[in-house]
C-alpha positions as CSV (number, residue, x, y, z in Angstrom):
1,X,59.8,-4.2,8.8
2,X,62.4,-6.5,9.8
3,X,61.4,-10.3,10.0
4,X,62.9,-13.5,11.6
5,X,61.4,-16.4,12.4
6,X,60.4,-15.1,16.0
7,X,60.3,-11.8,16.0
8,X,59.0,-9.1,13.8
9,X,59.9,-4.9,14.5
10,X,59.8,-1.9,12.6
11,X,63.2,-0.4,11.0
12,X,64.7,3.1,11.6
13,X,62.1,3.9,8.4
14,X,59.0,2.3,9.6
15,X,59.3,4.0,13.3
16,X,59.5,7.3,11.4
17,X,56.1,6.6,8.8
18,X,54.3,4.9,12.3
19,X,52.8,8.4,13.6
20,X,51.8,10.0,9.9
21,X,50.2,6.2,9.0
22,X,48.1,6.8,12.5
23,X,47.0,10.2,11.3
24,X,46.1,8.9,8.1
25,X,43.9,6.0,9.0
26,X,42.0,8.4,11.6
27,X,41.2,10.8,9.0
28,X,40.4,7.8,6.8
29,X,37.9,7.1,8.8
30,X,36.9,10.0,10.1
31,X,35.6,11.0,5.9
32,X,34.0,7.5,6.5
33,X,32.0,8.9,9.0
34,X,30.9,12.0,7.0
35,X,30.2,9.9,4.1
36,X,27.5,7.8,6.2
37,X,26.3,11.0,7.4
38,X,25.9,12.8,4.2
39,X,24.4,9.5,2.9
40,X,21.2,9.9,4.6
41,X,20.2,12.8,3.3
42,X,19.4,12.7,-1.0
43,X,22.5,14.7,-2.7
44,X,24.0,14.9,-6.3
45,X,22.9,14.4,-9.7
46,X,19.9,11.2,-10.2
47,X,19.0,10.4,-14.2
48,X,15.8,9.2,-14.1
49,X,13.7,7.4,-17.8
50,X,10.6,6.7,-17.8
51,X,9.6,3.0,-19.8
52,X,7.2,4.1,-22.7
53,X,5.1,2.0,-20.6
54,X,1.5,1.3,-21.9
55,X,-1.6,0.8,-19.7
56,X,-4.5,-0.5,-20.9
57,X,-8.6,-0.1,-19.1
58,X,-9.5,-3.5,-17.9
59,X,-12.3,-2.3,-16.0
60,X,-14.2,-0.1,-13.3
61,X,-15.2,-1.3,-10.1
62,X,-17.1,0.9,-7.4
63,X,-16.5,0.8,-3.4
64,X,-19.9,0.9,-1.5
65,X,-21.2,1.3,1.8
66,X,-23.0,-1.2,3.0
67,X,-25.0,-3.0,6.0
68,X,-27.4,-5.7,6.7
69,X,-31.4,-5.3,6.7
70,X,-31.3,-6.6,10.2
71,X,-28.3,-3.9,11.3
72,X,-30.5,-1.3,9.9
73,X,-34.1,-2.3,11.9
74,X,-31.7,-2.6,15.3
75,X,-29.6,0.7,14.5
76,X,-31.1,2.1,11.6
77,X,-30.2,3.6,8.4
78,X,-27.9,6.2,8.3
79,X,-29.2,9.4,6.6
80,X,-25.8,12.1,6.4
81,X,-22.2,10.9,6.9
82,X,-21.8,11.7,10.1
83,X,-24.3,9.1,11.4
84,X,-21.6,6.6,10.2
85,X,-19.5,8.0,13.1
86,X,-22.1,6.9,16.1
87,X,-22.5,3.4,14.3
88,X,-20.2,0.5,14.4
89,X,-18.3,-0.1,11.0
90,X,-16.9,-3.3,10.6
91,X,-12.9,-2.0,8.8
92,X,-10.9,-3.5,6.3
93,X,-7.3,-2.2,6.8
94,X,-6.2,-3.8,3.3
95,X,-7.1,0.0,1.7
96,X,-4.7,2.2,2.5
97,X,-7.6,4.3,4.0
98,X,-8.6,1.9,6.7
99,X,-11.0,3.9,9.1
100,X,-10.7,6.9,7.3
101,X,-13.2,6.5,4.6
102,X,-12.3,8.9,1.7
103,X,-16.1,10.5,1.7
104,X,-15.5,11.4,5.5
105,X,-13.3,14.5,4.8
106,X,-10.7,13.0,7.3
107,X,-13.1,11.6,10.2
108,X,-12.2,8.1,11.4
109,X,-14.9,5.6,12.3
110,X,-14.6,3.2,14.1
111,X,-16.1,-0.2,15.3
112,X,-16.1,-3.7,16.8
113,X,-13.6,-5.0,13.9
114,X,-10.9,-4.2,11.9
115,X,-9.5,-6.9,9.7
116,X,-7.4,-7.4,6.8
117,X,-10.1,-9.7,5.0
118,X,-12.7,-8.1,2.7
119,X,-13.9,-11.7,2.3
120,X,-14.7,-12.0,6.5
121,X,-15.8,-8.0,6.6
122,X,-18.5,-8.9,3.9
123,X,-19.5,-12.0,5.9
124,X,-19.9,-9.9,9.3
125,X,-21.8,-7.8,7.5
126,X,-24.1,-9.9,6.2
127,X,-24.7,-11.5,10.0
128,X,-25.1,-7.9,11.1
129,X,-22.3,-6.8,13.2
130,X,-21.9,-3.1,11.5
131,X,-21.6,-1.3,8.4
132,X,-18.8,-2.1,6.4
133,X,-17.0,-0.2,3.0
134,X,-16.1,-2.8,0.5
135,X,-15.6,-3.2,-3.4
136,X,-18.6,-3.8,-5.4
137,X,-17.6,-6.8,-6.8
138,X,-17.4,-8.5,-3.5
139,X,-21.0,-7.9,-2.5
140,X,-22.7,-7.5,-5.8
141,X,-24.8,-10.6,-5.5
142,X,-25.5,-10.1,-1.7
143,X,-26.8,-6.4,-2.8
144,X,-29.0,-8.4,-5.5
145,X,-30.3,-10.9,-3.5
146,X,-31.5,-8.0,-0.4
147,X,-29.1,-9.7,1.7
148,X,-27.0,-6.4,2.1
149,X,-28.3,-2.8,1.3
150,X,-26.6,-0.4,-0.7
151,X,-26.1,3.1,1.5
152,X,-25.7,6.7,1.2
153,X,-25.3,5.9,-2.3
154,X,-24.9,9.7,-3.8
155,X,-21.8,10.5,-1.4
156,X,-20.4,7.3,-0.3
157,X,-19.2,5.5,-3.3
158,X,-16.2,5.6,-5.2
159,X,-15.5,4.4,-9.2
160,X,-11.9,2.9,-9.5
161,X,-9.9,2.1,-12.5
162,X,-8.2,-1.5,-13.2
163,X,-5.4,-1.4,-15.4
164,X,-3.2,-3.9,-17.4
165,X,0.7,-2.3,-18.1
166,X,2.2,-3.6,-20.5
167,X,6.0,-2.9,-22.3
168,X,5.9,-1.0,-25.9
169,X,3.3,-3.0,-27.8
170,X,6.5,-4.5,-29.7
171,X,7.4,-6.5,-26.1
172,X,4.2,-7.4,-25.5
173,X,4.0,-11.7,-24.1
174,X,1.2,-13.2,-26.0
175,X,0.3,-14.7,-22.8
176,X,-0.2,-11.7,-21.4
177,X,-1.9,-9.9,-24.1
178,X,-4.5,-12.5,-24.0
179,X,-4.5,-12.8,-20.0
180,X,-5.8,-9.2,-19.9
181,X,-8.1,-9.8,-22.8
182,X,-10.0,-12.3,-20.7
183,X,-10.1,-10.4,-17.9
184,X,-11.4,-7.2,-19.5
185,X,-14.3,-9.6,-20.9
186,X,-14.8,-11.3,-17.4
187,X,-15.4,-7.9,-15.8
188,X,-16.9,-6.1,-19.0
């Protein structure tokens, strides 16, 4: 290049490296392209380890089908599965589920709500606005107390695992060691 305080030009040189520098930065980016292209779809080696992770039972807790006595005099109970299709179910779409309860075999009910409360599906239950599919835990002492009923209880319930996972038992925090050691009594 040839400089001067005004003006600035390419030499005899430059003139003659101008149309191969074009050709290079369009194939440059042209394998830019092809890169971004290719990078969309999963190619090449991947390592993958696994941490010697360690998880610990904390607990079971069941999901249970539930409804109101007064929902069941005005609708009455279900008997089979499929009655839960012609009633109104009050959905939580927290679970991955959502309508599609797991003891439906893929059939989706449906209803006047779906809500991403258990808390508020438990307390429309309870007032009688449908049957609803929640954790245990959350309506264990409405169950006890008769102010929800426990349904199709043979097919429509499901036992899950809660789980502590903790590092090798070397890393373990003592905090957290005896976090999970309270839970597991709380829920025990």
């Amino acid at each position: 290049m040839r400089r001067s305080t005004r003006h600035l030009s390419l030499t005899e040189l430059g003139e003659s490296y101008l149309p191969r520098r074009r050709e290079i930065v369009e194939t440059t980016e042209a394998l830019k392209r092809n890169a971004a292209s290719q990078s969309k779809r999963p190619s090449g080696r991947l390592r993958v380890s696994a941490a010697g992770l360690h998880a610990r039972r904390i607990c079971d807790f069941r999901t249970v089908l539930v409804a109101s006595p007064a929902f069941l005099h005005a609708h009455g109970r279900p008997e089979i599965l499929d009655d839960l299709l012609n009633l109104p179910c009050l959905i939580d779409t927290v679970p991955r589920h959502g309508g599609r309860w797991p003891f439906l075999g893929g059939k989706t009910v449906k209803g006047p709500v779906m809500i991403n409360d258990g808390e508020i599906i438990r307390d429309l239950t309870i007032a009688g606005l449908g049957i609803a599919y929640l954790p245990g835990i959350l309506v264990k002492d409405e169950i006890e107390r008769g102010v929800l009923c426990e349904l199709l209880t043979e097919v429509a319930s499901e036992t899950h695992g809660v789980y502590a996972i903790f590092p090798p038992r070397d890393y373990i925090n003592p905090a957290a060691r005896t976090f999970a050691q309270a839970i597991a009594e709380a829920f025990a």
